[in-house]
C-alpha positions as CSV (number, residue, x, y, z in Angstrom):
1,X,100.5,110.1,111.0
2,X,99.4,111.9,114.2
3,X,96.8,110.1,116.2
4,X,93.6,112.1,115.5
5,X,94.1,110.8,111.3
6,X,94.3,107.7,111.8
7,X,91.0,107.8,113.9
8,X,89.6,109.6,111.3
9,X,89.8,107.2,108.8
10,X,89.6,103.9,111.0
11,X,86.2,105.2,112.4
12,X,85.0,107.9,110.0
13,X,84.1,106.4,106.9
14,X,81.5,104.8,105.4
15,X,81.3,101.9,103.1
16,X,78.4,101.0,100.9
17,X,77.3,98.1,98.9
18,X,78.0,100.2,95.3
19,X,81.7,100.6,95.8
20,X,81.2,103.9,96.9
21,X,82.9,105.0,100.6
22,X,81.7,108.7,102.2
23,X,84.3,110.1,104.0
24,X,82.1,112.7,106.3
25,X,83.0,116.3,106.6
26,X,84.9,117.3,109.6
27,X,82.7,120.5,109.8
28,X,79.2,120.1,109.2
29,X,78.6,123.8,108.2
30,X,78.6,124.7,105.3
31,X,80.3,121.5,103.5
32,X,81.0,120.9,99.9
33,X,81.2,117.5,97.9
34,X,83.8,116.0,96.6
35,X,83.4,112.8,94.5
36,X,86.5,110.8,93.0
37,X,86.3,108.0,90.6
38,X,89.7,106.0,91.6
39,X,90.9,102.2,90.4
40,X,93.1,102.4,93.3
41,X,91.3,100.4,96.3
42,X,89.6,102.5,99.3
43,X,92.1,100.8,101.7
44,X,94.8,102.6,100.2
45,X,92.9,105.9,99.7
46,X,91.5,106.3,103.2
47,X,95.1,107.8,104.7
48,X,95.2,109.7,101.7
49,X,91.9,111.4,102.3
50,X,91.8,111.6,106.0
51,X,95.2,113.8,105.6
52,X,93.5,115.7,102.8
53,X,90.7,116.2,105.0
54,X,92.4,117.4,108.3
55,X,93.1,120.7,106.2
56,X,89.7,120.8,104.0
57,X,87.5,120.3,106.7
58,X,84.2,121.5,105.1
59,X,84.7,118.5,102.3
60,X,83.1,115.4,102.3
61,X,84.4,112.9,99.7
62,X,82.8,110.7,97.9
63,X,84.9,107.8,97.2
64,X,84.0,106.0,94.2
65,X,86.1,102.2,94.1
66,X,86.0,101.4,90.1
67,X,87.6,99.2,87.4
68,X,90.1,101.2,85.3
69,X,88.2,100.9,82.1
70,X,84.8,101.7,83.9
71,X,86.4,105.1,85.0
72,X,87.2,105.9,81.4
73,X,83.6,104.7,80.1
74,X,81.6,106.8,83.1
75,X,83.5,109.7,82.3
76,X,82.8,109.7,78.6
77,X,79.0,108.6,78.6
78,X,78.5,111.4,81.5
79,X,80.1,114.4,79.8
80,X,78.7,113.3,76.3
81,X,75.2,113.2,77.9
82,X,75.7,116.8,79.3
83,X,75.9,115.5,82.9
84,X,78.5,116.6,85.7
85,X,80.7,113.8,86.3
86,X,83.9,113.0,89.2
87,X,85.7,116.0,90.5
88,X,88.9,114.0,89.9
89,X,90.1,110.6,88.1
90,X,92.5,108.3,89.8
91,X,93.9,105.2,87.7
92,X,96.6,103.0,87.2
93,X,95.4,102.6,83.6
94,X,98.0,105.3,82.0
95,X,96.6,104.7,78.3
96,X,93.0,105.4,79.2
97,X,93.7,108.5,81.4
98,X,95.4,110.2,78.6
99,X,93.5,109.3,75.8
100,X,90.7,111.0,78.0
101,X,92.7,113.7,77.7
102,X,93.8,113.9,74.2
103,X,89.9,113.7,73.3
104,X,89.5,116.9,75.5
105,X,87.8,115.5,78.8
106,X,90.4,116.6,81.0
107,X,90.5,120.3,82.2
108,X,94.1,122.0,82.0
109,X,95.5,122.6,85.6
110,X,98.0,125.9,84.0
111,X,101.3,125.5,86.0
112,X,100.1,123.2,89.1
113,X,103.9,121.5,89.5
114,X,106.3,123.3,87.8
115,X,109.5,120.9,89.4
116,X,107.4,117.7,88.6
117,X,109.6,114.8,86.2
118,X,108.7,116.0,83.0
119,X,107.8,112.4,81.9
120,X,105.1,111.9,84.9
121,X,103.0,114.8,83.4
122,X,101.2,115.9,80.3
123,X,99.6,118.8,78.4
124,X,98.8,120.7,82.2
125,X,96.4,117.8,82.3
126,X,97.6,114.6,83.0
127,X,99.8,114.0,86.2
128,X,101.9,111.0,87.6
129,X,101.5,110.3,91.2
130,X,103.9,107.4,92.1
131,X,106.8,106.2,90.9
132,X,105.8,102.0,90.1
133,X,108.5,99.5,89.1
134,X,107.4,96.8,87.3
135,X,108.9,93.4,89.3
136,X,109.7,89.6,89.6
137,X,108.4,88.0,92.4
138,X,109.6,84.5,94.1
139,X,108.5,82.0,96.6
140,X,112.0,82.0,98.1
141,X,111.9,77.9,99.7
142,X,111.2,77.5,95.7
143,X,114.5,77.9,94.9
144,X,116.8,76.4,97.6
145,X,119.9,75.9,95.8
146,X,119.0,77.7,92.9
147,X,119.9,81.4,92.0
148,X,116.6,83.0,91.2
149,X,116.6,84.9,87.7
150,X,118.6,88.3,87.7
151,X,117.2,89.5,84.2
152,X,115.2,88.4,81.4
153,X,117.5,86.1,79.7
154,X,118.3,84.2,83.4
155,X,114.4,83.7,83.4
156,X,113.9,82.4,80.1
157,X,116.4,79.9,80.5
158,X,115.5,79.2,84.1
159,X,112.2,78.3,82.7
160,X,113.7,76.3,79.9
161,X,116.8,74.3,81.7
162,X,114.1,73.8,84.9
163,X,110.7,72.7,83.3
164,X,109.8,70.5,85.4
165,X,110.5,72.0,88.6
166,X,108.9,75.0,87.4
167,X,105.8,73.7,85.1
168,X,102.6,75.6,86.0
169,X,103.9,77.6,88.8
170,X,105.1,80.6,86.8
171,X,102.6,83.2,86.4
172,X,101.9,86.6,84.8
173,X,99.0,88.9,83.5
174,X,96.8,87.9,81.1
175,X,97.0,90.7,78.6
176,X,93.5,90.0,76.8
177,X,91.9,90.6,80.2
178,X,94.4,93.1,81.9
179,X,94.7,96.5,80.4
180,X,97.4,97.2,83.0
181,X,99.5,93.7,81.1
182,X,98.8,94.5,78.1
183,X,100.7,97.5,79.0
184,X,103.7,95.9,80.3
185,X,104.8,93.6,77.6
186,X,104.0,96.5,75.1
187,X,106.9,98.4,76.7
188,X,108.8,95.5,77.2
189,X,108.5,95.1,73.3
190,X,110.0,98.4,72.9
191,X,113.1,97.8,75.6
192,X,113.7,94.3,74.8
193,X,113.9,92.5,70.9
194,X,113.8,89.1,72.8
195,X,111.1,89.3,75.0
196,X,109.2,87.2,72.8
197,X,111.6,84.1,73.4
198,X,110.6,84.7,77.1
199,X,107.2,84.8,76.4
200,X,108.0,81.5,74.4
201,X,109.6,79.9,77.7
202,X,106.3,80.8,79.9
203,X,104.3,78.9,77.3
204,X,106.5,75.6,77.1
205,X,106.8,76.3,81.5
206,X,102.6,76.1,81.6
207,X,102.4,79.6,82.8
208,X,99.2,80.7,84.9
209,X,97.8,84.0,83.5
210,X,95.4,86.4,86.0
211,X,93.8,89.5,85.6
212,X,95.2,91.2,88.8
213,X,98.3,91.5,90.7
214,X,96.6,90.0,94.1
215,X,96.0,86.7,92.6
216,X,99.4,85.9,91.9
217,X,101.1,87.3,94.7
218,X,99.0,85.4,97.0
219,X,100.1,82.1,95.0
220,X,103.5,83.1,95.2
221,X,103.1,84.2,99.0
222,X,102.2,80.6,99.9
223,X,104.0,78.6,97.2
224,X,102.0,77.6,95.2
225,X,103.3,79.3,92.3
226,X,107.0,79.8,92.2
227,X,107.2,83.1,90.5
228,X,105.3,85.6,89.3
229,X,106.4,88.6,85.9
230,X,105.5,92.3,85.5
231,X,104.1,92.7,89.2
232,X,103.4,96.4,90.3
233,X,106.0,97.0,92.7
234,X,104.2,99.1,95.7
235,X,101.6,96.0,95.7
236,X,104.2,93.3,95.6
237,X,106.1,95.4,98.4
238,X,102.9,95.1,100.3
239,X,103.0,91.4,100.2
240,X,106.5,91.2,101.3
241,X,106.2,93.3,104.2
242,X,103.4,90.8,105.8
243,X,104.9,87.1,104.3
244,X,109.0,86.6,104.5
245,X,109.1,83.6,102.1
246,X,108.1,86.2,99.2
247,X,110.8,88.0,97.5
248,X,111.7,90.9,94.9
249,X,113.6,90.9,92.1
250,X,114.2,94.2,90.0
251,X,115.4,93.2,86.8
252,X,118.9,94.3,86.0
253,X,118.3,94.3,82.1
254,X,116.0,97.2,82.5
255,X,112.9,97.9,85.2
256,X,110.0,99.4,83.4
257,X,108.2,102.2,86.5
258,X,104.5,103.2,85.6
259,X,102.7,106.0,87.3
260,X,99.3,106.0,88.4
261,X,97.6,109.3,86.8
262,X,95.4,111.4,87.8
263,X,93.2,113.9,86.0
264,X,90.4,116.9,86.5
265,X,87.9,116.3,84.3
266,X,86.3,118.8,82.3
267,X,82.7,118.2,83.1
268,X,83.6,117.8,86.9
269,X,81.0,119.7,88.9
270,X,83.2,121.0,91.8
271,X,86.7,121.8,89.6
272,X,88.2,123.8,92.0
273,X,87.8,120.5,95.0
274,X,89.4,118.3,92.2
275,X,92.3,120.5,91.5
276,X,92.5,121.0,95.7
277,X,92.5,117.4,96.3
278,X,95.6,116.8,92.8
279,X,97.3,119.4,94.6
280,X,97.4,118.0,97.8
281,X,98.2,114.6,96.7
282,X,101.3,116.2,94.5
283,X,102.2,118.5,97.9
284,X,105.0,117.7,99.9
285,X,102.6,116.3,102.8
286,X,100.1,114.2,100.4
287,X,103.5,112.4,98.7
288,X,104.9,111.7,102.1
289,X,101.6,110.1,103.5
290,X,102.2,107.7,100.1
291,X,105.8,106.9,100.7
292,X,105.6,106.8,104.5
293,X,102.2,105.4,105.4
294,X,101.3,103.1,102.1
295,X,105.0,102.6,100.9
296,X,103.8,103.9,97.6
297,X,107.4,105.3,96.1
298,X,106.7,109.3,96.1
299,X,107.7,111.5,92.8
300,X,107.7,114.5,94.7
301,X,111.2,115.5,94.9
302,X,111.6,116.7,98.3
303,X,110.4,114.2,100.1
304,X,112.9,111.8,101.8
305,X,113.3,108.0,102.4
306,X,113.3,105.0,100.3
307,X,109.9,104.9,98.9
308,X,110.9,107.5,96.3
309,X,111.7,108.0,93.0
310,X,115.0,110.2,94.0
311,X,115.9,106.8,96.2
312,X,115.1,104.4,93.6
313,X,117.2,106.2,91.1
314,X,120.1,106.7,93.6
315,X,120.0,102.9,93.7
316,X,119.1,101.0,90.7
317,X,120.1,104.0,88.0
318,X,119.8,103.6,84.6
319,X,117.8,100.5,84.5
320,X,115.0,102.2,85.4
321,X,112.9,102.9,82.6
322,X,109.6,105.6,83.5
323,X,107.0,105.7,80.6
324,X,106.2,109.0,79.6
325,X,102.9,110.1,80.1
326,X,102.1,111.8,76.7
327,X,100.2,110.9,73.3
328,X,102.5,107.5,72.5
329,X,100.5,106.0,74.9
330,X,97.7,106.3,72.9
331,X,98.6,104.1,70.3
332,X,98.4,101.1,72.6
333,X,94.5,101.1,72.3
334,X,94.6,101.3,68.5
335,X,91.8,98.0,68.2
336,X,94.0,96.8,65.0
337,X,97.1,97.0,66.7
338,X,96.0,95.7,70.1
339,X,94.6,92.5,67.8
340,X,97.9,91.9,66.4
341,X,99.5,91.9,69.3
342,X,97.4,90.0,71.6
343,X,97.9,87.5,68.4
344,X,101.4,87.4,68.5
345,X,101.2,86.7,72.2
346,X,99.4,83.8,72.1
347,X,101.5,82.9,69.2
348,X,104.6,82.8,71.4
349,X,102.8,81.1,74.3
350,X,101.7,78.4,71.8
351,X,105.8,78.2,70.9
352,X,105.2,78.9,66.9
């Protein structure tokens, strides 16, 4: 990124205490707002925006650092109140973003990206950003003279055949507290009738169970937990880049990729800045600051290197399983369903 960005956002931003970072306008005549609600953190956002601004230079942005489900409940009780509300939603949590959608909160963007995957996109509405493979991650001296898992069934017996190597320093999500976990092991239910005896396996190994990716890679990182299932794959990537002993695995069986959506709502009060910014970040420029500045894999498909989808699919083919962005997604959040299988989960860890 040329010199003058990365000033920008080293020096030009400001956080406050209410999760909120202003990104300043470049040009102080005659500047608009922009305000974005986004689960993503700002650390990840500020290239994103400083880019975004170097050609909008009469926008400040309003950077708004939120919880996935608190994007989804803001939105709602604003628009229902007859308030404005964010210019644009960013979140990881797919279900949420479309369900906003399919209840009519999300504005419909015509043809924005007529060459976008036709599963990372929904209704005009809904749009993936980045292409996000779900992944195993190892402590690497954990398994000095051992073959670390290459699929599913490999882990389940690793777990099994190596309990006591392995008790207590397996981890995953917690599904009951992580909407983003929940959301794994539902599509793994759908790719895999044995997930459950892997689930089983966790629960005889002691697994850990965390609300957030960060917590277990930094476990994993130092060794204090062995492994770690259903990791986001730019994050993990992250962690590997900075500590060596951390490792990758995409499972051969199948690789479940997520997309982090974004939407312009309906009662946004500057549409035209939230449909600037989506465009931007589905542009040829916005996608390569992802892949080439944050390692984020890009969906764009003219953009080049290997943090992209068109890479990713070059390499690890059919196991690569995207989840369309459409109503199907909906049905996770059903409260009856969602109870019954948060049930069977803990009946698996419990081994019954």
């Amino acid at each position: 990124m040329h010199i003058f960005v990365s000033l920008l956002f080293l020096i030009g931003w400001i956080s406050t205490a209410s999760g909120q970072t202003v990104f300043p306008a470049l040009n102080s005549e005659n500047q608009r707002l922009l305000t974005v609600y986004s689960s993503p953190d700002e650390n990840v956002s500020k290239p994103l925006i400083a880019a975004f601004q170097s050609q909008n230079r009469d926008v400040e942005v309003h950077y708004h650092d939120l919880q996935s489900l608190d994007i989804y409940e803001r939105v709602i009780t604003e628009t229902d109140s007859g308030s404005v509300t964010a210019d644009l939603l960013l979140s990881s949590a797919m279900d949420l973003q479309v369900k906003l959608a399919n209840d009519g909160y999300a504005e419909n963007m015509g043809n924005l990206a007529p060459n976008w995957p036709t599963w990372a996109r929904w209704r005009n509405s809904v749009f993936g950003l980045i292409f996000e493979p779900s992944v195993i991650v190892y402590h690497k001296p954990s398994f000095e003279g051992l073959k670390p898992p290459a699929n599913r069934t490999e882990l389940a017996n690793l777990l099994t055949s190596e309990g006591d190597r392995f008790f207590r320093r397996a981890a995953t999500y917690d599904i009951e507290r992580s909407g983003l976990g929940f959301l794994f092991l539902a599509r793994d239910t759908e790719h895999d009738r044995n997930i459950w005896r892997l689930v089983n396996a966790m629960g005889s190994a002691g697994v850990k169970l965390y609300s957030n990716s960060s917590s277990i890679l930094e476990r994993v990182a130092d060794g204090r937990l062995a492994l770690g299932y259903n990791i986001l794959g730019s994050y993990a990537q992250a962690w590997v880049d900075r500590f060596p002993d951390l490792g990758i695995i995409l499972p051969q069986d199948y690789t479940v990729v997520m997309a982090r959506i974004a939407l312009v709502p309906k009662s946004a009060k500057q549409p035209e800045l939230g449909r600037r910014l989506l465009t931007f970040l589905m542009s040829q420029r916005g996608q390569s600051v992802m892949a080439q500045d944050l390692k984020l894999p890009a969906l764009h498909p003219n953009v080049a290197g290997e943090n992209t989808a068109t890479a990713f699919r070059a390499k690890f083919g059919a196991r690569l399983r995207p989840t369309p962005i459409g109503p199907g997604l909906v049905a996770y959040l059903d409260q009856v369903k969602r109870a019954r299988f948060i049930n069977r989960w803990n009946k698996a860890l419990r081994g019954e």
